[in-house]
Structures are given as structure tokens and as C-alpha cells.
VOZA-28379 format. One record per atom (N, C-alpha, C): residue in one letter; x, y, z. Coordinates in steps of 0.05 Angstrom, whole numbers, padded with zeros to 5 digits, always signed. Last residue first. Layout:
AXYZ...
//
This chain:
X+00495-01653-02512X+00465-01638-02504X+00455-01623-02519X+00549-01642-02518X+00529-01668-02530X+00499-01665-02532X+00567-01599-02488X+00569-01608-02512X+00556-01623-02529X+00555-01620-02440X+00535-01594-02439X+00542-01600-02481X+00601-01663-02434X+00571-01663-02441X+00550-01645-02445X+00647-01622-02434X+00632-01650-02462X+00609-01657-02460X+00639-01613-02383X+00634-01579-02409X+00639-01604-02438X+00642-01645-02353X+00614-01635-02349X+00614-01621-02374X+00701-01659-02372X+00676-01676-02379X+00654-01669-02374X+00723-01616-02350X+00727-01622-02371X+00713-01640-02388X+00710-01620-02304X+00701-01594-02302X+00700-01608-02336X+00739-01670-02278X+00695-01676-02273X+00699-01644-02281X+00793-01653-02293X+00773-01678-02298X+00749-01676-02301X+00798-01627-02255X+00793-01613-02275X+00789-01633-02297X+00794-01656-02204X+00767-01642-02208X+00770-01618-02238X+00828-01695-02214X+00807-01709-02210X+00791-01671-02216X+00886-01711-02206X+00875-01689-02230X+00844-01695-02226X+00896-01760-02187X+00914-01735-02169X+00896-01707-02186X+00895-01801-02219X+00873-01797-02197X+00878-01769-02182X+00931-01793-02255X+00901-01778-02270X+00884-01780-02239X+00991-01758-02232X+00977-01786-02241X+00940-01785-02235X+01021-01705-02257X+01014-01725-02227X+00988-01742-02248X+01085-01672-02276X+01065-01688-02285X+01053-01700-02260X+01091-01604-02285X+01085-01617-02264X+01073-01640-02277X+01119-01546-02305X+01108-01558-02304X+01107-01594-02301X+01129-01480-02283X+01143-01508-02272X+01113-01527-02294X+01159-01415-02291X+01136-01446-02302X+01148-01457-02298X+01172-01354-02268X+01177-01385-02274X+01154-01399-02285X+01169-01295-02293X+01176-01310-02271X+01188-01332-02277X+01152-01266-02332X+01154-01248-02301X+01155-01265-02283X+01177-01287-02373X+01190-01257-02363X+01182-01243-02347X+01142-01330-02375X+01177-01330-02363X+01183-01305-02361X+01100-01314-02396X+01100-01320-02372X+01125-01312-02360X+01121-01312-02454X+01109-01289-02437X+01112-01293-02402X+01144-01363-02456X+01158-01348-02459X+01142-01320-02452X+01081-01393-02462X+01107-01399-02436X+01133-01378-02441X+01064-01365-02503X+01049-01358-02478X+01072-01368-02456X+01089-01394-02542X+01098-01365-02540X+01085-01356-02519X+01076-01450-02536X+01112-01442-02529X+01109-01413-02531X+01031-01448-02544X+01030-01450-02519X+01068-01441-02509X+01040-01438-02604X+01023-01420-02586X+01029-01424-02558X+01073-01487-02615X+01079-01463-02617X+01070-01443-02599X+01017-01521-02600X+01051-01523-02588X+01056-01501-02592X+00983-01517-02639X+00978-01509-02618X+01008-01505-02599X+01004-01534-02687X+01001-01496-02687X+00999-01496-02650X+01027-01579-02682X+01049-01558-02692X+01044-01531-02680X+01001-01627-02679X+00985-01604-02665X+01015-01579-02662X+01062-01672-02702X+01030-01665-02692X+01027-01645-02673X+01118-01653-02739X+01104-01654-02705X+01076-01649-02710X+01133-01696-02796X+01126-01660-02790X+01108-01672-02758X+01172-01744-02777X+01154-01732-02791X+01146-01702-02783X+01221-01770-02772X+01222-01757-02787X+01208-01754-02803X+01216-01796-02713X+01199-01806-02741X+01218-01787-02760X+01222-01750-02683X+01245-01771-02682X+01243-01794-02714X+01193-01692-02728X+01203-01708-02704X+01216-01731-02707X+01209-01625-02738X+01205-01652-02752X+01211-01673-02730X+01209-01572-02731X+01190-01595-02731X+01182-01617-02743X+01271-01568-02742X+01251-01552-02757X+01221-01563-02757X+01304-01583-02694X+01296-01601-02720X+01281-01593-02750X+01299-01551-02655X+01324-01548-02679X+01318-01563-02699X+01244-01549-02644X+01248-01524-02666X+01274-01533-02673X+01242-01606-02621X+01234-01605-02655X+01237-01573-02667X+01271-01599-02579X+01288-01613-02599X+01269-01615-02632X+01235-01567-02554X+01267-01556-02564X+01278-01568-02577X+01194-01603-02552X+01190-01575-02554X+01211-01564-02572X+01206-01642-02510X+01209-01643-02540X+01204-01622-02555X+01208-01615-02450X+01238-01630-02468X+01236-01622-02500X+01172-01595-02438X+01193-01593-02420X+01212-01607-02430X+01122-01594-02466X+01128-01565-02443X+01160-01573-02446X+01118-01644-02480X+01120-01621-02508X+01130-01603-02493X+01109-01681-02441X+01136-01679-02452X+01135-01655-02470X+01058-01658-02421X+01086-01646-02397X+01104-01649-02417X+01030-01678-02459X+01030-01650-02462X+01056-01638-02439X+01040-01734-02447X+01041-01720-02480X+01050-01685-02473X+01018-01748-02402X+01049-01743-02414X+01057-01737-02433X+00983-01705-02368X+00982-01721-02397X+01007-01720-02395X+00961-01687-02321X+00965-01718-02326X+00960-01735-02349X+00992-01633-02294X+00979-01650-02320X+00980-01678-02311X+00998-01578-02265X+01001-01594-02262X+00978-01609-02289X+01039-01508-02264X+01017-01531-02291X+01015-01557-02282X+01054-01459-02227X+01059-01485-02232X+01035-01507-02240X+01095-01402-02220X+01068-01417-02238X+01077-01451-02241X+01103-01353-02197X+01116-01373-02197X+01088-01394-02196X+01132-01274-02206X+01108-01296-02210X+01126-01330-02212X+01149-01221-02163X+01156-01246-02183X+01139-01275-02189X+01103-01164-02186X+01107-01190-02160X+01120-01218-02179X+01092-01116-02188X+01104-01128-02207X+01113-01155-02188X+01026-01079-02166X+01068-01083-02164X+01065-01102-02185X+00969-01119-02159X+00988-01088-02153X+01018-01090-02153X+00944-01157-02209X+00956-01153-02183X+00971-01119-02186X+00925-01169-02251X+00902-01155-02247X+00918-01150-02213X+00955-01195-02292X+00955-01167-02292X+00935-01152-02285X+00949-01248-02274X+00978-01226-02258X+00966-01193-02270X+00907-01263-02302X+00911-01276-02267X+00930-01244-02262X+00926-01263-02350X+00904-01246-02345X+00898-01239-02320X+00965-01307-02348X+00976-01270-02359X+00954-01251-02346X+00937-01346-02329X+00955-01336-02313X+00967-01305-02323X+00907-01351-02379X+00899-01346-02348X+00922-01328-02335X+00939-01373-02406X+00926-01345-02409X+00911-01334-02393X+00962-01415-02388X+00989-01398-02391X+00963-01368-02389X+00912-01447-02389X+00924-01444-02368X+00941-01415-02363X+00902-01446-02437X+00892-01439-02433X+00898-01426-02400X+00947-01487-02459X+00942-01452-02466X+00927-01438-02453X+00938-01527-02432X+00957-01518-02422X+00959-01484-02436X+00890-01540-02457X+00884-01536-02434X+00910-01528-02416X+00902-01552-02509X+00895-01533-02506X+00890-01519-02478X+00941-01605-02500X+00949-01581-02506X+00934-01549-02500X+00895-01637-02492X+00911-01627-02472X+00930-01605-02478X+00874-01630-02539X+00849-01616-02522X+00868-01611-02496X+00900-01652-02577X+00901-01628-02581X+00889-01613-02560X+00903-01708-02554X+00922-01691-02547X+00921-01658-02551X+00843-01716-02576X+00860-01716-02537X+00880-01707-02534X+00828-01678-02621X+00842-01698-02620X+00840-01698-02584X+00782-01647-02676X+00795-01653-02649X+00808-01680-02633X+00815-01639-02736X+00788-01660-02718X+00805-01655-02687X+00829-01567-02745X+00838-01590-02743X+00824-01606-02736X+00777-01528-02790X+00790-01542-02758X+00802-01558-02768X+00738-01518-02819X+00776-01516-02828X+00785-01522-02812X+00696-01528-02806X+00704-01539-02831X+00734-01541-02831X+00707-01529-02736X+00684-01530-02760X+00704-01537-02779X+00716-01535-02673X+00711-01561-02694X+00687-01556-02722X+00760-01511-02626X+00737-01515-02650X+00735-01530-02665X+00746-01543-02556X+00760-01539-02585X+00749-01523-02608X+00718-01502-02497X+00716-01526-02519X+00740-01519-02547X+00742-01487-02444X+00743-01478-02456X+00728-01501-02483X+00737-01475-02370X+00732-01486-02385X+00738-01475-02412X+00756-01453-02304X+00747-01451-02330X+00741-01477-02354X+00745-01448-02234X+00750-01469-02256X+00733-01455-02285X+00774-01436-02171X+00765-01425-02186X+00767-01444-02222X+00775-01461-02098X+00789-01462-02133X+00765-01435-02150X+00796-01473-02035X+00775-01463-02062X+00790-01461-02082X+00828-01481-02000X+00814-01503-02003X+00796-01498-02027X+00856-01436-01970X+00835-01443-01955X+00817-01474-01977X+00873-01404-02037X+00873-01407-02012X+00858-01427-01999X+00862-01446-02107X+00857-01411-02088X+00869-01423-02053X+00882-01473-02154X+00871-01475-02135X+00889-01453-02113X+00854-01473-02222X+00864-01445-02199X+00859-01462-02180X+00835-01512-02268X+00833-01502-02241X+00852-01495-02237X+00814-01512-02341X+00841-01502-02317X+00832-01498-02290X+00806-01557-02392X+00804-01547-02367X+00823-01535-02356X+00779-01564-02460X+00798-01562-02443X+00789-01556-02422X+00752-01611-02511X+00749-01589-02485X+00769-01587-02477X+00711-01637-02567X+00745-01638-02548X+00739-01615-02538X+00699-01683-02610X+00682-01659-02595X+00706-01662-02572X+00677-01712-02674X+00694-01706-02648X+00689-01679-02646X+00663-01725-02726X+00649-01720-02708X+00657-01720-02681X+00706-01749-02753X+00702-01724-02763X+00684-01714-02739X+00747-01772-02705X+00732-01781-02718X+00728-01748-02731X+00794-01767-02661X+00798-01757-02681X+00786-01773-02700X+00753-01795-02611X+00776-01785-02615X+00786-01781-02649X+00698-01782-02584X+00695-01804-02613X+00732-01795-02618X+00719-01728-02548X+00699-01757-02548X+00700-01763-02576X+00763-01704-02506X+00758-01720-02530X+00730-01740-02526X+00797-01668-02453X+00792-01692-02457X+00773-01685-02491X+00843-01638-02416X+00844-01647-02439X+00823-01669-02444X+00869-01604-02350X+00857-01632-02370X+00851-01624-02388X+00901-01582-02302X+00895-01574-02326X+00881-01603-02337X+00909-01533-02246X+00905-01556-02251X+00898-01565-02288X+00959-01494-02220X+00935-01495-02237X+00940-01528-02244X+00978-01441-02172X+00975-01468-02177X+00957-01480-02201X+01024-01391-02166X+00992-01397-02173X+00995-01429-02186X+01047-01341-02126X+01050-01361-02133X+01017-01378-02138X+01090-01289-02126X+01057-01294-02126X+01055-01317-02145X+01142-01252-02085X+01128-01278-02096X+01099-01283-02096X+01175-01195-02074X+01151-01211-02067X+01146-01231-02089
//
């Protein structure tokens, strides 16, 4: 059997890596029949934080995703081959999933620059949640264009402004 789960993901930033930045993630589940289910998560942003960045917030919103989905499967009966698919409309965060990922562990993260890889810690983390995943299935991840990402969009900017407030 196959149990197959769709997720929608965004990333968004306000004042973008100012000291006073404020960054969120999103994940929609979209459920049967037309329903979803939508989390949210914010960055941290105290002393020892990294400044929140847009990319770090799309990143996070692909961790957040992967931890769903662990939490998603281990609430099913049997061992059902799982088949997960991350849609983004960051190309930052599809290329880290699906190419550059592998070319900066042989590199030792160091990138084409031959500089140390930005948001190092979060990458990693989301590369050891995609390697959980993978051993009870697949990850696909999906780039579609920001009008195609629209309601983890309006989840990721309602949870910046409850922020601001």
C-alpha cells in the first residue's frame, strides 16, 4: 500500500537580514475532497540566533514539512510505503533539496564561491529529516511558481503579522 501526502511550503521575512527581522515558515497538507490542514512555525530570533533571513525561513519551512510528515506517518496503521511530495516556490530551497546539497558535503561546505554554504545548520537538519523520510519512502521535491503557492503564502504572512502585533 501507498500513502501519499502533498505539502505545500513558504518561507517568508520581513526587514530581510536586518537585526530586527522577523521570519516564518509554512506547511499545507493538502487533504482529500479539497481541504488542507496548515501549520505554521516562526524563526528564532534572539541573541545567538542567526538574523532571520528569506532563505533561512524557506529552508525552515521545508523542515518543517519533512517533520510533519514523520509525525503525519506515525500516526497510520501498517507500514504503508510513503510518497511525499514538497512543493516550493523558492529556488533556493528546491536547489539545496535536489542538487547543491551533495556537491557542498563533497566539498566540505564550501561553495562554488569558495565560501563556507549559507544557513549550513539548517540544510544539514533538513538533509537528516530527508534521509528519515527516505526509509519509508520517497521525496519528491517540486518547484511551482509563487502564484501556484498561494495559500501557504496567505498562512506565512498572517503568522508575520500576528508577529508584528
Amino acid at each position: 500500500m501507498v500513502y501519499i501526502m502533498r505539502m505545500y511550503v513558504d518561507g517568508g521575512c520581513r526587514r530581510n537580514g536586518h537585526e530586527d527581522a522577523i521570519g516564518a515558515a509554512a506547511c499545507v497538507i493538502q487533504k482529500k475532497w479539497g481541504r488542507s490542514c496548515t501549520w505554521t512555525r516562526e524563526l528564532p530570533s534572539g541573541y545567538w540566533d542567526p538574523i532571520p533571513t528569506s532563505q533561512r525561513a524557506e529552508i525552515a519551512a521545508i523542515i518543517l514539512a519533512l517533520e510533519l510528515a514523520l509525525q503525519e506517518y506515525a500516526k497510520l496503521d501498517g507500514n504503508p510505503n510513503l510518497r511525499l511530495t514538497i512543493h516550493t516556490d523558492s529556488k533556493y530551497a528546491h536547489g539545496c533539496m535536489t542538487d547543491w546539497i551533495y556537491k557542498w558535503t563533497r566539498n566540505g561546505w564550501i561553495n562554488a564561491a569558495g565560501n563556507p554554504v549559507a544557513n549550513k545548520d539548517l540544510i544539514e537538519k533538513a538533509s537528516e529529516l530527508d534521509d528519515e523520510v527516505k526509509e519509508l519512502g520517497t521525496v519528491d521535491y517540486v518547484w511551482i511558481p509563487r502564484g501556484e503557492n498561494q495559500v501557504a503564502d496567505e498562512a506565512v504572512n498572517g503568522r508575520l503579522d500576528e508577529m508584528e502585533n
